[in-house]
C-alpha positions in Angstrom: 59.3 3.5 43.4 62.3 2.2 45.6 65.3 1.3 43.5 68.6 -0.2 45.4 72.0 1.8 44.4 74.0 -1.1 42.6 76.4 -3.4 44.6 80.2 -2.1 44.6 82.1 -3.9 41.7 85.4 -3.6 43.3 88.3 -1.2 43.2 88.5 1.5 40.3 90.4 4.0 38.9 90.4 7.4 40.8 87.7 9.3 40.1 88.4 12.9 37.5 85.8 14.7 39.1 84.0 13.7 42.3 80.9 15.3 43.8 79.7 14.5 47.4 76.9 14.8 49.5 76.2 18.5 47.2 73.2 20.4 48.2 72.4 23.2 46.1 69.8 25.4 44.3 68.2 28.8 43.4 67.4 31.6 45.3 66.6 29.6 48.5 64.9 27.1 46.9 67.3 23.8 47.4 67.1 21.2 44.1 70.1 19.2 44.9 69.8 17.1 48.4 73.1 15.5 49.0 73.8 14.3 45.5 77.2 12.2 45.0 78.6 11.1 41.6 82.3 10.7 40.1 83.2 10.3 36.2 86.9 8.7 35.5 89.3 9.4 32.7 88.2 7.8 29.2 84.1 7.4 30.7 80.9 8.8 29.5 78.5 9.1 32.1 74.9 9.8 31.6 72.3 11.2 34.0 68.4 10.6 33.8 65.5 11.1 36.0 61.9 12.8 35.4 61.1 16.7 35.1 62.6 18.8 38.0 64.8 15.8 39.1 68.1 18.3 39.4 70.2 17.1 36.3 70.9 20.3 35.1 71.4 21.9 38.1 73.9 19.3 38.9 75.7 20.4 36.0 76.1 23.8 36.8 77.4 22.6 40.2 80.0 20.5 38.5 81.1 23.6 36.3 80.8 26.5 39.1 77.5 28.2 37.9 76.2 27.1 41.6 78.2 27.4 44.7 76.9 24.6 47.0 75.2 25.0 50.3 76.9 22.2 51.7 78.9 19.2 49.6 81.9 19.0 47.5 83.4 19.1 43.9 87.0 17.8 44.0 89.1 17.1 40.2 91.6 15.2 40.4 91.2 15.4 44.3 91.8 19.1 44.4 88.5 20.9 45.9 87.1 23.6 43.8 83.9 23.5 45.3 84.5 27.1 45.3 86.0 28.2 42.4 84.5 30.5 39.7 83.8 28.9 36.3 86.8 30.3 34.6 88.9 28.8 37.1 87.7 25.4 35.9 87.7 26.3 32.4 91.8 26.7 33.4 91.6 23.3 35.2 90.1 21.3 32.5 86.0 21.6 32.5 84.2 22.7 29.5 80.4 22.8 29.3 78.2 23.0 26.6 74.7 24.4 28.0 71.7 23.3 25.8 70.4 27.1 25.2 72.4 30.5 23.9 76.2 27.9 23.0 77.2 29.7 19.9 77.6 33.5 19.3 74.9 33.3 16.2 76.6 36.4 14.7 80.1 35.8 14.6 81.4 33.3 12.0 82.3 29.9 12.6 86.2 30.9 12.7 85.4 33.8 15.3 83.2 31.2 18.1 86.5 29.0 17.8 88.8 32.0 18.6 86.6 32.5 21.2 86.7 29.3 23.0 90.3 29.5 22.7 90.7 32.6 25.1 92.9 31.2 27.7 95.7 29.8 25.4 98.5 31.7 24.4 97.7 33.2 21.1 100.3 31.3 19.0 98.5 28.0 19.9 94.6 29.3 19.0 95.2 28.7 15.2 97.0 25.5 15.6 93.5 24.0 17.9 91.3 25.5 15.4 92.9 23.8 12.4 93.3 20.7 14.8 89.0 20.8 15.0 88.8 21.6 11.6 89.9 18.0 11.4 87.8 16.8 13.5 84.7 18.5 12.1 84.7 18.2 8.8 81.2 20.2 8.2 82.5 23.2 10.4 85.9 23.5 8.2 83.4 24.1 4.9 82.0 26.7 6.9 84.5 28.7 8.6 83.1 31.6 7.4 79.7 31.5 7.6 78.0 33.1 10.2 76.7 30.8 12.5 72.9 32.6 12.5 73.1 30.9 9.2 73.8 27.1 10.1 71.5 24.3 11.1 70.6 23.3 14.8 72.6 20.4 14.4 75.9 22.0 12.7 75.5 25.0 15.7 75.6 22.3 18.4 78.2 20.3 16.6 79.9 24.0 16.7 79.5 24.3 20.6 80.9 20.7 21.0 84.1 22.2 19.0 84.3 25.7 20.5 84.6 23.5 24.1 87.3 21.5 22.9 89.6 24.5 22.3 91.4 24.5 25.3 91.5 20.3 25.0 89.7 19.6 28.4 89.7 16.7 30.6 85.9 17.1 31.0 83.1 17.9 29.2 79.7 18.5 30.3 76.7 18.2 27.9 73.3 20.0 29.0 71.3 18.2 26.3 73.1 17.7 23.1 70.7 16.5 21.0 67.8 18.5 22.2 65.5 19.4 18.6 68.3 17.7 16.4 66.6 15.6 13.4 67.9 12.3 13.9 70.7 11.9 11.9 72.5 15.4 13.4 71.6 14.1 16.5 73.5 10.4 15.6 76.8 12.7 14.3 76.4 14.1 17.9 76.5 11.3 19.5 79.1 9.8 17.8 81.3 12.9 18.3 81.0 12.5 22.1 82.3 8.6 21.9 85.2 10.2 19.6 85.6 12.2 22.6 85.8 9.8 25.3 88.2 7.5 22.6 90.4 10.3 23.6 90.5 9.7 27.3 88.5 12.3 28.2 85.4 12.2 30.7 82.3 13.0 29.2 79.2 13.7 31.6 75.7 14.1 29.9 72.5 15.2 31.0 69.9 14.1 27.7 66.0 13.8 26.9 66.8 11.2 24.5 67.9 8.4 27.7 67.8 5.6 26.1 70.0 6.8 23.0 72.6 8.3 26.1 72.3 5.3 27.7 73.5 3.1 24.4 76.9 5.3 23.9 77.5 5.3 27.6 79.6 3.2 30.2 77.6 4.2 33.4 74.7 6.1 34.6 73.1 7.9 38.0 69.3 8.2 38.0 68.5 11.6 40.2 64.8 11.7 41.7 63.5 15.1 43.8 67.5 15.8 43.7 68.4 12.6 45.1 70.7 9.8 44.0 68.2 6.9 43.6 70.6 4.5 41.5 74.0 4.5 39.7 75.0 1.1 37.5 76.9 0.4 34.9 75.0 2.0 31.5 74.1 -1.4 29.9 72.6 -2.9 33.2 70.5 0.6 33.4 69.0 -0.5 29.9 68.5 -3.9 30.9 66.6 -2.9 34.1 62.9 -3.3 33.7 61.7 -1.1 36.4 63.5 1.7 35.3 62.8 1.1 31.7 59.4 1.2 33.0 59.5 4.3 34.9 62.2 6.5 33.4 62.8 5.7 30.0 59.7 5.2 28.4 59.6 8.8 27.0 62.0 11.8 26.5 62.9 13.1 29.9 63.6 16.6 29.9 63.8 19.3 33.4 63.9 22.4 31.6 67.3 23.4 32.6 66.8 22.3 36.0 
């Protein structure tokens, strides 16, 4: 199916992160061919597209877990194309893979501290009471161990344990991946509490259509290729891609 990239809407606001033209992939096997996307300040942006399309692995390009063949990640305009993860942990990227977020035998307290290693101790108890706040559910259960939660409280737990070190961007590898419905709602509406607080908020999610609904754009990646970006509403309202793409849960494995 041939799908037309959406006409140019006129001058925006500079992009928080920008990638361009990235080629990347796993032991010599490419995934990514020359993928471009940007997210801005106070934005969620969602990405969709079929089994093995390269949403994930765009992710991990965005958050260093892939060094790109060719292509560039910029934040703020600064290049850290090359930069290890931690080094965009210190520049303002958290990311919340969909598999092994949460230390299941540490308490609830103890993944906090841990997402709060790069501040300066005096400031870990004041974000953690800060989230406590935030999340409720996780402040009645700062001391249960987190093998003993739900799926839905443990991912609402990774969302929290990223926000420790108050970032400017937050990637979501599927957030709501084998949530019941209403946990995966309470996710959802945590990550437009999120982008209420200027942040950027870029999500990769087998539930499309529900991603879709919370968000203000989208990209639609097919065989690692940008085949369409619009704004999120105007990507509901397309028939063709309703057709194609959104008809079902649309999951790549991690890739």
């Amino acid at each position: 199916m041939s799908v037309n990239a959406a006409p140019d809407r006129g001058a925006a606001p500079a992009p928080l992160i920008e990638v361009n033209e990235v080629f990347a992939g796993y032991d010599g096997t490419e995934v990514l061919h020359g993928v471009s996307l940007v997210a801005r300040d106070n934005e969620v942006v969602t990405i969709i597209g079929p089994n093995g399309a390269g949403k994930s692995t765009l992710l991990k390009a965005v958050m260093g877990y892939l060094i790109p063949r060719a292509g560039a990640v910029r934040l703020r305009g600064e290049a850290i194309t090359r930069l290890a993860p931690d080094e965009r942990v210190r520049r303002g990227i958290a990311y919340v893979p969909q598999l092994e977020n949460v230390f299941p035998s540490l308490t609830v307290w103890e993944n906090l501290r841990m997402g709060g290693f790069l501040l300066p101790r005096q400031e870990v108890g004041q974000r953690i009471e800060a989230l406590y706040a935030e999340f409720p559910l996780l402040a009645e259960r700062r001391h249960h161990r987190v093998h003993t939660l739900s799926g839905g409280q443990r991912q609402l737990l990774a969302i929290a344990r990223a926000l420790m070190t108050d970032p400017a961007l937050v990637l979501l590898d599927e957030p709501s991946a084998a949530l019941s419905p209403i946990m995966a709602d309470e996710v959802f509406d945590k990550v437009h509490d999120i982008r209420d607080r200027g942040k950027a908020v870029l999500i990769v999610e087998q539930e499309a259509e529900r991603a879709l609904e919370i968000s203000d754009r989208g990209y639609l990646l097919v065989d690692g290729r940008n085949a369409f970006e619009d704004r999120a509403q105007s990507i509901l309202d397309n028939e063709r891609i309703r057709g194609a793409f959104l008809g079902g849960a649309i999951d790549d494995q991690g890739r």
